[in-house]
C-alpha positions as CSV (number, residue, x, y, z in Angstrom):
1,X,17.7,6.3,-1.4
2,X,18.8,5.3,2.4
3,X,18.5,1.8,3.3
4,X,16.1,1.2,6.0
5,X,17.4,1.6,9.7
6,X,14.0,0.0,11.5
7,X,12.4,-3.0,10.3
8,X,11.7,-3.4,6.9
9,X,7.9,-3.4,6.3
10,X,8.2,-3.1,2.3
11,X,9.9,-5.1,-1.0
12,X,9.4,-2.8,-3.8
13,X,10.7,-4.5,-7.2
14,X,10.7,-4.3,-11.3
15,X,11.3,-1.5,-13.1
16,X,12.8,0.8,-10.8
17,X,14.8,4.0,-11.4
18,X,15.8,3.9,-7.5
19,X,16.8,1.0,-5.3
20,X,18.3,0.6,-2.0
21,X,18.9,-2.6,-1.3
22,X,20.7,-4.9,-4.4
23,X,18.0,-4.1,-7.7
24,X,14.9,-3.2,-5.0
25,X,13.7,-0.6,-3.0
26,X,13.2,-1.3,1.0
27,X,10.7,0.7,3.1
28,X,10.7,0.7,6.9
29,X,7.6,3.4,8.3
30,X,9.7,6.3,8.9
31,X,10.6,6.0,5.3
32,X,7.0,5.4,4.0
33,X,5.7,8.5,6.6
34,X,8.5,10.8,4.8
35,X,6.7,10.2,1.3
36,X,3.5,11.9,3.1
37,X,0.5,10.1,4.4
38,X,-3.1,10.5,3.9
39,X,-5.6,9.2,6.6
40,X,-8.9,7.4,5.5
41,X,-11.8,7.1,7.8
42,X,-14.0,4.5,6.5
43,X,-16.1,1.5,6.7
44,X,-15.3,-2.0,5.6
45,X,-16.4,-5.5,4.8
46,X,-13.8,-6.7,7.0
47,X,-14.3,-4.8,10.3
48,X,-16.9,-4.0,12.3
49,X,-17.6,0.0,12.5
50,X,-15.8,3.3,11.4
51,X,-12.3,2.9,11.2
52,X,-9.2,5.3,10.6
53,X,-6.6,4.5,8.3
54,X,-3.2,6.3,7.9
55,X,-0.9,5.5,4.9
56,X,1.1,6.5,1.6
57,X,-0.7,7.4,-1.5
58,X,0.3,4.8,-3.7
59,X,1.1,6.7,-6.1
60,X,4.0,8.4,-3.7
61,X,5.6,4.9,-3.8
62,X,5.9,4.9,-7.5
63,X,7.4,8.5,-7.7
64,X,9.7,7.4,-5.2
65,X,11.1,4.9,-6.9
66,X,11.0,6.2,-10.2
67,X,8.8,4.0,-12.5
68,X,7.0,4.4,-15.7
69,X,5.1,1.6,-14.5
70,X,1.2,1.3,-15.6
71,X,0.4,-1.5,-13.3
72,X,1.7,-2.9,-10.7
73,X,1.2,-6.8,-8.4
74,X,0.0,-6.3,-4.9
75,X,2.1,-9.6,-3.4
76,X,0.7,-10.7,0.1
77,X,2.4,-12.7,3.1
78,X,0.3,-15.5,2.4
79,X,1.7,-15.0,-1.9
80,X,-1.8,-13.4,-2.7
81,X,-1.3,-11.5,-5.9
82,X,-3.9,-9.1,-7.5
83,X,-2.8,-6.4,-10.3
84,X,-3.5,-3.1,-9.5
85,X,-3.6,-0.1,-12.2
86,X,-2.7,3.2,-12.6
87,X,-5.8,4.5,-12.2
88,X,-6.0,3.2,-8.6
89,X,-3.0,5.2,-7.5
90,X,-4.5,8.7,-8.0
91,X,-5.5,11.0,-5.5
92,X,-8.5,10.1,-3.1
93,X,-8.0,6.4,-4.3
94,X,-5.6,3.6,-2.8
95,X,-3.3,4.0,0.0
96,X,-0.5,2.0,1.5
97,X,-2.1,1.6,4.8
98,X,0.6,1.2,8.1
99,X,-1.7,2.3,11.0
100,X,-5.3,1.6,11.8
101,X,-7.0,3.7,14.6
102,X,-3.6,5.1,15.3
103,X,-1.8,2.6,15.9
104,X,0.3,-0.4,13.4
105,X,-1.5,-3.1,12.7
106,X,0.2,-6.4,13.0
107,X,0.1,-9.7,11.2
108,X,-3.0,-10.6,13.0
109,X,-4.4,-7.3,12.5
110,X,-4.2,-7.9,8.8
111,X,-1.2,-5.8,8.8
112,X,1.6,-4.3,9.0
113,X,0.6,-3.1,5.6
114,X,-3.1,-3.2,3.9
115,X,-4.0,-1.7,0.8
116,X,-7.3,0.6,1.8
117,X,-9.7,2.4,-0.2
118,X,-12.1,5.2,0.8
119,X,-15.0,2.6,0.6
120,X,-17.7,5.3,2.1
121,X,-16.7,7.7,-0.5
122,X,-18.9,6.3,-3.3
123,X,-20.6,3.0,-4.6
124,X,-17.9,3.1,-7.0
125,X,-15.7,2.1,-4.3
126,X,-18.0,-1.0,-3.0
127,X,-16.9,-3.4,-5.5
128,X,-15.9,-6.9,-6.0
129,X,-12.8,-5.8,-8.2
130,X,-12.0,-2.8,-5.3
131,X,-12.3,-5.3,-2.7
132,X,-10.2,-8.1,-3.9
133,X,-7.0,-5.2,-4.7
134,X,-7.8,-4.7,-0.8
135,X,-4.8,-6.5,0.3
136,X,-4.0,-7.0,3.4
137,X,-0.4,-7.9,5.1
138,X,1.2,-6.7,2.2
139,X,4.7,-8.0,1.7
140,X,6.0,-6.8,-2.0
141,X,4.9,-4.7,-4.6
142,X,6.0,-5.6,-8.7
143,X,5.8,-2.3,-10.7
144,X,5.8,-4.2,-14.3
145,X,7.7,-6.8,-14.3
């Protein structure tokens, strides 16, 4: 895998079959957008109305870098950790979320990264253990280690 050439946005680490950068794996956007994105128009308890979210299945990142992992650690900015299973990476669950009504989201903006969930899909989605993997300015993510 290709270093980054733009800003790096994302510290992947643990058991990895692919790195980049020393023993981890480095995303910048393009990078992230080449794994295939997934856009999310939802609600949240953090924002006020509809809002659009574009990002990478999470489960993209893992096939990227080649883990068996079951679980993996969500590490914010701020050194907010939450574990996050398997389960949540599936299909029409979590995404890796760079853009919010089109456009990045900075720090402020509780960006560059968030972790979002179709919230409006189902009640399902509306929980306390859903809302606390919701983590925004995402800095690193630990698959198993």
């Amino acid at each position: 895998m290709p270093a980054p050439t733009e800003t790096p946005l994302l510290t992947v680490r643990g058991d990895l079959a692919v790195t980049n950068v020393g023993d981890e794996a480095v995303f910048d956007t393009p990078m992230l957008r080449d794994l295939g994105t997934v856009t999310y128009e939802t609600e949240t308890v953090w924002t006020s109305g509809l809002q659009t979210f574009t990002g990478v299945p999470l489960h993209a990142i893992a096939e990227r870098v080649g883990t068996d992992a079951v679980s993996l650690k969500a590490i914010a900015i701020n050194d907010y950790v939450i574990e996050i299973p398997d389960e949540d990476w599936g299909e029409g669950r979590a995404i890796l979320a760079f853009e919010r009504n089109g456009k990045p989201m900075s720090v402020r903006e509780m960006g560059p990264l968030w972790i979002v969930y179709p919230y409006d899909l189902s009640p399902e989605m509306q929980t306390e253990s859903i809302f606390a993997r919701s983590v925004w300015q995402l800095a690193a993510i630990d698959f198993g280690s």
